[in-house]
N, C-alpha and C positions, 0 to 999 in steps of 0.2 A: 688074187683078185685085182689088186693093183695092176700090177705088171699087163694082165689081160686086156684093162679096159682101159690103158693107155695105148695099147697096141690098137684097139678100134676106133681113137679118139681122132676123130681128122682135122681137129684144128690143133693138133700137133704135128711135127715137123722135125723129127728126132735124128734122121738121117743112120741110125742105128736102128736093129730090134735088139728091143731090152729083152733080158733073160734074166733070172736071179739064180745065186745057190746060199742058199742058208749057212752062217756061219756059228756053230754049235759052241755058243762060247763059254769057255769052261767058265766053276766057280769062283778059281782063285785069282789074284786079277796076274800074277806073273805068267801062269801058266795060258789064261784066257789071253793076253800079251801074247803070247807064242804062236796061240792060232790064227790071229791076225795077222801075223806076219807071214805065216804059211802062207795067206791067199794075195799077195803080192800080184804074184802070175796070174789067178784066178779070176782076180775084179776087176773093173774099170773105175768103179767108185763104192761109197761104202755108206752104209744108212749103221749108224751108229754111232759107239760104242753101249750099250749097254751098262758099261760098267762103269761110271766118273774117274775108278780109279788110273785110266791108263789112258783119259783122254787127249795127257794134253804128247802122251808119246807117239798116240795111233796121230795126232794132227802133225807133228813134226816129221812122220815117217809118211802120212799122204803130202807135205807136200813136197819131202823128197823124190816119193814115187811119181809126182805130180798124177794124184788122185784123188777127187775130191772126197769130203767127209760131212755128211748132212749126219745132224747129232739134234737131239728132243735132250739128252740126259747128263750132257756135260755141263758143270757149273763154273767151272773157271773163268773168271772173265775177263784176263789176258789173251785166254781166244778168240778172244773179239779181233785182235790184232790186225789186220789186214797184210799189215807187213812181215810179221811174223808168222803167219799162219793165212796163208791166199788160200789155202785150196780148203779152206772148213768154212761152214756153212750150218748157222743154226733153224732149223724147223720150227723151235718154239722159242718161245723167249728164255731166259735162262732164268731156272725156278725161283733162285733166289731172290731176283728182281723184284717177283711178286711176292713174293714172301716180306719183305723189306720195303714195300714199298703200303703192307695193310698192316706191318709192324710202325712205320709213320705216321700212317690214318690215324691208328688210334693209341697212338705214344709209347708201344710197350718197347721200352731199348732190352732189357734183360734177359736172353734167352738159356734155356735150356735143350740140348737135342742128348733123344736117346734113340738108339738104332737097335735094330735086329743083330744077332750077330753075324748072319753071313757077309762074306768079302765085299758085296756090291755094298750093302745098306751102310758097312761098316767106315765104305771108302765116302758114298754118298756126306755120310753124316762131318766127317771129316773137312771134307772139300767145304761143306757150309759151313760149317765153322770160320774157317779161313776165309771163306769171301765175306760174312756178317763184318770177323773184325778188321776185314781190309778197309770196311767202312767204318770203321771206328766203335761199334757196338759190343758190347759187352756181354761176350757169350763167358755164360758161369764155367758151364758143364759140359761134357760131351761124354756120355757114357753108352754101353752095348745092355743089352737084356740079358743074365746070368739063365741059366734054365732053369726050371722048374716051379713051385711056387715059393719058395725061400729065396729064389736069384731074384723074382721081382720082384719083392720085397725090397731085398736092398736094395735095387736099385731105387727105387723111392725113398727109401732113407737116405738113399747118397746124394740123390734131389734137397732131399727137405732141410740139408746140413747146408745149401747155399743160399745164400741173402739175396732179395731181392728179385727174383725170377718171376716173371709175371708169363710169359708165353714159350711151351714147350714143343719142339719141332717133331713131330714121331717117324723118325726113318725105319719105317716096313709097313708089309702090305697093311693097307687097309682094308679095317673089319665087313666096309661096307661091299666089297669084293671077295669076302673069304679070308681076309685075314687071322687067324689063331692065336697070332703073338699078341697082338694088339689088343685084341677081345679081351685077353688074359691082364693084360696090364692096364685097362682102363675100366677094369671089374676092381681088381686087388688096389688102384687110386680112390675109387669110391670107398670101400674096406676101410682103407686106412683113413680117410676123410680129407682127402687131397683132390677128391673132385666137386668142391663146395664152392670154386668161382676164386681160387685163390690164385690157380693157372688157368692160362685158353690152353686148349691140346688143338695144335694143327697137324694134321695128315699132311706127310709128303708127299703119298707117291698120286693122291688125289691131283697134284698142281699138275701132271702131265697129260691129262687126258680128261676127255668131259666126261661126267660121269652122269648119266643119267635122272634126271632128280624130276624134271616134270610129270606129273601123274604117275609119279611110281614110287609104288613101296621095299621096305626094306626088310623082308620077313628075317632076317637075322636078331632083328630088334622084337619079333612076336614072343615068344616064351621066353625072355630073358630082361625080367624088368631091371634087372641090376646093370645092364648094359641099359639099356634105354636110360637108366636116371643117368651115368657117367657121362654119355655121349651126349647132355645136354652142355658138358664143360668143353664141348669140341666145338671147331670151325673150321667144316670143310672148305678151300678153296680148290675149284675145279674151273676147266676151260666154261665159259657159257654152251648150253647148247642154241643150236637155231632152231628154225620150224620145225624137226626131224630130231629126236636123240637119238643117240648109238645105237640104243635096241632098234626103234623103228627103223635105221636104213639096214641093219643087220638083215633084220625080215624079211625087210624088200630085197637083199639081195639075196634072202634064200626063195624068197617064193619065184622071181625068175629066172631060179636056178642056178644064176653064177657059183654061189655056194652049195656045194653037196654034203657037204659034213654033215650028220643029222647030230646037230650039236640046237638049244635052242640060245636065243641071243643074250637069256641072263646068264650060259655055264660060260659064255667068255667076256674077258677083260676090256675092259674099254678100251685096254693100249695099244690092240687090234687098229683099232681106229688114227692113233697117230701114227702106225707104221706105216699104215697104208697113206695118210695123209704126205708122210713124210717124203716117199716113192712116188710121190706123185710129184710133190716139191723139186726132187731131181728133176724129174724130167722134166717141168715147166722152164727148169733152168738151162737144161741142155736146148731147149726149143728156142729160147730167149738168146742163146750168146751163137746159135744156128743162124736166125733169122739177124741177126749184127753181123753174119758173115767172120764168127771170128773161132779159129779151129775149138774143138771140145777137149780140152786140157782142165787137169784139175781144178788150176788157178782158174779159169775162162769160165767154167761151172758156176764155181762157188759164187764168183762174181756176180752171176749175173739174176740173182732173185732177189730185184728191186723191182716195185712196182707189181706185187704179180696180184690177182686173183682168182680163183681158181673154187670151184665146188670139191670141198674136202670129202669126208667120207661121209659127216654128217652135218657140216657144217661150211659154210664159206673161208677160205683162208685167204688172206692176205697180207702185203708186208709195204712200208712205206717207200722212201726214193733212198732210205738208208739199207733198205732187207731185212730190217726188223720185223717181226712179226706183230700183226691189228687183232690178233683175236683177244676177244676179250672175254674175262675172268669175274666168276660170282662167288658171294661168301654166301655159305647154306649152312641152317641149323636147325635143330630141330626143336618143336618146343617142352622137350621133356617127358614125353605122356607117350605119344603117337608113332608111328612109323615112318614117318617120312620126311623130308628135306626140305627147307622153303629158300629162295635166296632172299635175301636182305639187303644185299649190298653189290656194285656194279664196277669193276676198275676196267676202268676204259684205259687201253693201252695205247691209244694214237694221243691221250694227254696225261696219261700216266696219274689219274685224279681216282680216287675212289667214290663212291654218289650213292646213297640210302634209296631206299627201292621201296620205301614206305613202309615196311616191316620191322619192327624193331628186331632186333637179338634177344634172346632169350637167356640169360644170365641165370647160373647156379645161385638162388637166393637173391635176385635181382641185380647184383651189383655186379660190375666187373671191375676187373684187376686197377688198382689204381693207375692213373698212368704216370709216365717218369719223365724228365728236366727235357724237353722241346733242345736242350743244346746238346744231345744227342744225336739230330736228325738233322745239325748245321755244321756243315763240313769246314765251316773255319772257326768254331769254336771247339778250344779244348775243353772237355767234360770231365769233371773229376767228383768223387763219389759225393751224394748229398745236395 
């Protein structure tokens, strides 16, 4: 769909036709490592990695190959590098940013990540990890989901043994997309009475993509009052939508046809929408360092998306004079009872401020997590327990 409707777009100037071939990347990250390297020959540039764990090897081999590397899901933020890394190029902001930055808002230093076990969620959770404490924050725990309902069990027992955790990270899908792991482990926190407001539970994979929340419900939440009560201890942060959410532009682009799939807009993922975003993102960029008259090399790419704006899939994207990404991020909760999502809260990314939307938060038993020493969130103070 991308690819199509840049090719009709004539206030582009590509000097290329884009073409894509999908790169089928395995589970494991060594082996998914492998197939990347295969398409060497194959690409000119690369919308990915998918998997954090091999981010920062696919960015050091684009910009050997001088190939650029537009990435939504790398966390490292060494990559930011310019000198180290010319030819990468982030789509979104990098997740952790936002995460770290409504862990400030509202003081929780103390986190908890528990991930899924496969290789992505397992490398994801990892990689945060190490960025939280590169900022000096004090990640307790980092644990995977054991199977079955005796593994999530302990895994919350392996939780409740560490002091002091007030906000839990959940790396894998979200329930509010079909996720099953999660469902299961934010059922069996209520169980054990772990979702009484004693932790926030945030969704990860919610931060990369907007998720649809205006006027729409979440029949996942209908016959399952024990999920409805847990997921009142959650906080989703997801992209804002604009005038259009992902379902709405999905529709519109089945009803004119672009889309044939007889698929309807809730059986796919929202993340549809940042790939397509993201492919678009290239090519704004290839059109940008086109019109400077300056050749389309890796480095010359990744360069050049400063300043852009551009009608994303469902939303407006833009990025400042640095290529940071402006889209901005909502916190949505729900009030316990009902189906559906409300935002509350607004982090504007051009001031990096978080701003109340007149809604309060809906807190398990009114109260939220205490918050912890402000000299956690001051980078020249050393913070020590208490």
């Amino acid at each position: 769909l991308a690819v199509g409707r840049i090719s009709r777009d004539p206030s582009l100037d590509l000097g290329h036709r884009l073409d894509y071939v999908i790169l089928q990347e395995e589970c494991e990250t060594p082996r998914a490592l492998l197939r990347f390297v295969d398409f060497e020959k194959l690409s000119s540039a690369f919308i990915g990695p998918l998997n954090p764990g091999f981010c920062e090897v696919a960015a050091h081999l684009g910009k050997n190959w001088d190939k650029a590397i537009f990435s939504w899901m790398c966390i490292n933020y060494k990559l930011d590098s310019t000198i180290h890394h010319s030819a990468f190029a982030r789509t979104l902001p990098s997740p952790t940013q936002i995460f770290l930055t409504i862990m400030k808002y509202f003081k929780w230093a103390h986190v908890g990540i528990i991930a899924s076990s496969d290789d992505i969620w397992m490398y994801t959770a990892k990689e945060s990890a190490t960025a939280l404490r590169n900022h000096g924050l004090p990640v307790g725990i980092v644990t995977s989901v054991h199977k079955g309902e005796k593994g999530i069990e302990d895994t919350w027992n392996k939780i409740k043994e560490v002091n002091n955790i007030k906000i839990i990270l959940l790396c894998m899908h979200s329930v509010l997309i079909g996720g099953q792991e999660q469902a299961a482990l934010l059922t069996k926190a209520l169980e054990m009475g772990l979702a009484d407001g004693r932790y926030i539970f945030v969704p990860y994979d919610t931060l990369l993509y907007s998720l649809p929340y205006q006027n729409n419900s979440f029949s996942v939440f209908d016959n399952d009052s024990k999920l409805r009560e847990a997921y009142d201890a959650v906080l989703t942060i997801t992209l804002e939508s604009g005038e259009r959410t992902f379902y709405d532009a999905f529709r519109e682009a089945k009803e004119s046809g672009e889309i044939i799939r007889d698929l309807e807009a809730t059986q796919v993922s929202p993340l549809f929408g940042t790939i397509y975003d993201a492919i678009y993102f290239m090519a704004m960029a290839m059109d940008s360092a086109r019109r400077k008259g300056v050749r389309a090399s890796g480095a010359n790419i990744a360069e050049h998306t400063k300043n852009f704006s551009f009608p994303g899939f469902s939303h407006q994207v833009e990025t400042d004079s640095c290529g940071k990404g402006l889209n901005n991020y909502v916190i949505l909760d729900t009030d316990g009872h009902g189906n559906q999502l409300f935002p509350t809260h607004l982090l504007d990314m051009s001031s990096g401020s978080v701003l109340p939307l007149g809604q309060a938060i809906h807190f398990p038993n009114e109260v939220p997590p205490k918050p912890d020493s402000s000299c956690w969130f001051d980078p020249d103070v050393l913070c020590t327990e208490g």
